[in-house]
N, C-alpha and C positions, 0 to 999 in steps of 0.2 A: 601213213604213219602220223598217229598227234595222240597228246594226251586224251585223256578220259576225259578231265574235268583240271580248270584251272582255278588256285585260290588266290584272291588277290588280296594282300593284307598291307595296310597302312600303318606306319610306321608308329614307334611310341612317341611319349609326351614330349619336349621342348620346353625351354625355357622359353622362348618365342612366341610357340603353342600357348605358354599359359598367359603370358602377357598379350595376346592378339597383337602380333607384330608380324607385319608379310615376311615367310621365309624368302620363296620362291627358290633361288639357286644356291643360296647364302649355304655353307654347311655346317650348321648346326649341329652340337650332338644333345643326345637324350638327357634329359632331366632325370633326377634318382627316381620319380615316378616311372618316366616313360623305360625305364630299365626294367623295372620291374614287371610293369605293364608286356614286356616284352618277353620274358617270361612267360607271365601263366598264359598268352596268346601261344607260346611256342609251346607249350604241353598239349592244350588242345588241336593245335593246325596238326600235329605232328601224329595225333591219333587218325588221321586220313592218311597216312603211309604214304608222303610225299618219296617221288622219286628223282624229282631236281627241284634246288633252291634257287632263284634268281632273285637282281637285287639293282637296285639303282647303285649310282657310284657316291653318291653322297652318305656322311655318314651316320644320321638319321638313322636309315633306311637299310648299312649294311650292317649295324650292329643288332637291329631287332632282327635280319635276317641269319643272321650266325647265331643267333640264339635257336632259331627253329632249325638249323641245320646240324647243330651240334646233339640236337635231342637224336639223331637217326647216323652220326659221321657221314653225314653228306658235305661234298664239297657246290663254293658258294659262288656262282658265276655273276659277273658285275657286269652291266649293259647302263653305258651313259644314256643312251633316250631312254631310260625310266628317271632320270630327273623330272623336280617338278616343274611345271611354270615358269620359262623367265618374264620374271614380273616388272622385269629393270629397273626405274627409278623408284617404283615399290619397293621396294626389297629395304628391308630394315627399317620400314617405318609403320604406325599404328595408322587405323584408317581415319583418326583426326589429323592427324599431320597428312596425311594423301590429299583430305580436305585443304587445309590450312596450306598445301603448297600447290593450290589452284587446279588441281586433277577431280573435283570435287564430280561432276560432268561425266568424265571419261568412266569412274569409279559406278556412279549410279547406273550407267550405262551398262558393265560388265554383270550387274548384280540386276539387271533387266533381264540378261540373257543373251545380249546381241554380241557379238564376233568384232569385238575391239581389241587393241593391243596392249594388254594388259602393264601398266607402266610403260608404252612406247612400246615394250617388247613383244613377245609371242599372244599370238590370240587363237582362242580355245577350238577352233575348230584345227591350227597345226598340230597344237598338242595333243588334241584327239588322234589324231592322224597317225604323229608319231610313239605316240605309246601304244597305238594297234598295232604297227607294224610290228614293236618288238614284241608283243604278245603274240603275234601269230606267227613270228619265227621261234621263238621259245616254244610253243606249244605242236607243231610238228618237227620240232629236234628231238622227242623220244616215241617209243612205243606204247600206246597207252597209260593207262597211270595217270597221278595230280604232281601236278608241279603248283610250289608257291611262290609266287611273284611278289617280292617287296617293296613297296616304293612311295610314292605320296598322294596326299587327298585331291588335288587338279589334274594328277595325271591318270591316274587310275581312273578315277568318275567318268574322263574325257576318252580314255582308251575302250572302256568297254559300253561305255553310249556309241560311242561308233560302230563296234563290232554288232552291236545290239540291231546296227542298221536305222536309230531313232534321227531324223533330223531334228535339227539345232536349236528348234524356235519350243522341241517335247523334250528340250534335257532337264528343264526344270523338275519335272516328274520325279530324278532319283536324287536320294537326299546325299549329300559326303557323309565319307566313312569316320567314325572317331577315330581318337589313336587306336592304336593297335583294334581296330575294326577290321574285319574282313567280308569279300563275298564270295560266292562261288559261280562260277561259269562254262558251260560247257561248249566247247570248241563244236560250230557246223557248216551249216549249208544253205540257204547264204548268207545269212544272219547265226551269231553264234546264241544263245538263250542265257538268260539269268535264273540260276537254280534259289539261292538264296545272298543276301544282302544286309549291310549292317549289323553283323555277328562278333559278338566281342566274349572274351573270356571273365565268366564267374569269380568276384575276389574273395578269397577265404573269409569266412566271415570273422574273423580275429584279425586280419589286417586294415588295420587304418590309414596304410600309404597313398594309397589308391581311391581317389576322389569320384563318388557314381557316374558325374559329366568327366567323362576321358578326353575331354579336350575341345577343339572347336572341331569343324565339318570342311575345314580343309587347311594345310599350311598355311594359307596369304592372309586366313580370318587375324 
């Protein structure tokens, strides 16, 4: 018993988002963009006939996903390991000030690739670790089917690099998701597969709310 295929979609814009200030755990909610943004991602996700909604507990992450779950009255289940990042003494600051308060090193380091603790805190290989875990219990908790998974640009990336079976030093390879970007994945054996990646919803062409760059390639940018 597992889904079909799982979407994983990144949550909308921030205020944070627009200013490049590291979220990481901070709970931030969406900017009148990333609402929107959230939206026309929920018309599209929802033409795949999602049959569970899943969601980090931050609220980023649960209000784009009550968006795609209210298109179908599906109810919206909350799993705290789809937080992003704890980025610790990151969190809330731009990456000049991360410079500017002597992290400058550690900072260059992560943006190398290498398995540092991102603000002292968590380093990308646990977070890989544990956002597979909840996607691969989310994804044989039904009978086939898509389930959408909502949650943020570090953990997501880091969840299905893992699942993908890619070691650490080949994550460079996949780019982060925009806001409200998504991809698709399909659960296997022993490695799950990347069906497609970096998917975002088409803005009407009369609305001007919605800016072409939906935001940076991960929360912490």
């Amino acid at each position: 018993m597992t889904a079909g295929r799982v979407v994983v979609l990144r949550h909308g814009r921030t205020g944070h988002n627009l200013r490049h200030v590291w979220q990481g755990q901070l709970d931030v909610p969406l900017d009148e963009v990333g609402v929107r943004q959230s939206q026309l991602a929920a018309r599209v996700v929802a033409a795949l006939d999602p049959v569970a909604v899943v969601t980090s507990d931050l609220v980023r992450a649960s209000a784009t996903a009550q968006a795609v779950a209210d298109v179908h009255g599906l109810p919206v289940k909350v799993d705290e390991r789809l937080r992003e990042v704890d980025a610790g003494r990151w969190e809330g600051l731009t990456r000049d000030e991360i410079i500017a308060a002597g992290d400058g090193d550690l900072l260059a380091a992560w943006r190398r690739g290498e398995d540092v603790a991102l603000g002292g805190a968590e380093r990308p290989s646990a977070l890989g670790r544990r956002g597979a875990a909840a996607l691969l219990d989310h994804a044989v908790a039904v009978d086939g089917g898509t389930i959408v998974v909502v949650a943020h640009g570090a953990v997501l990336r880091a969840a299905v690099l893992t699942l993908l079976g890619l070691e650490q030093p080949r994550w460079g390879l996949l780019a982060g998701l925009p806001n409200c970007g998504w991809g698709l994945i399909q659960p296997g054996e022993p490695a799950w597969r990347l069906l497609a990646w970096g998917l975002t919803a088409p803005a009407p062409a009369d609305d001007q709310g919605i800016p072409g760059d939906q935001g940076s390639s991960g929360d912490h940018a």
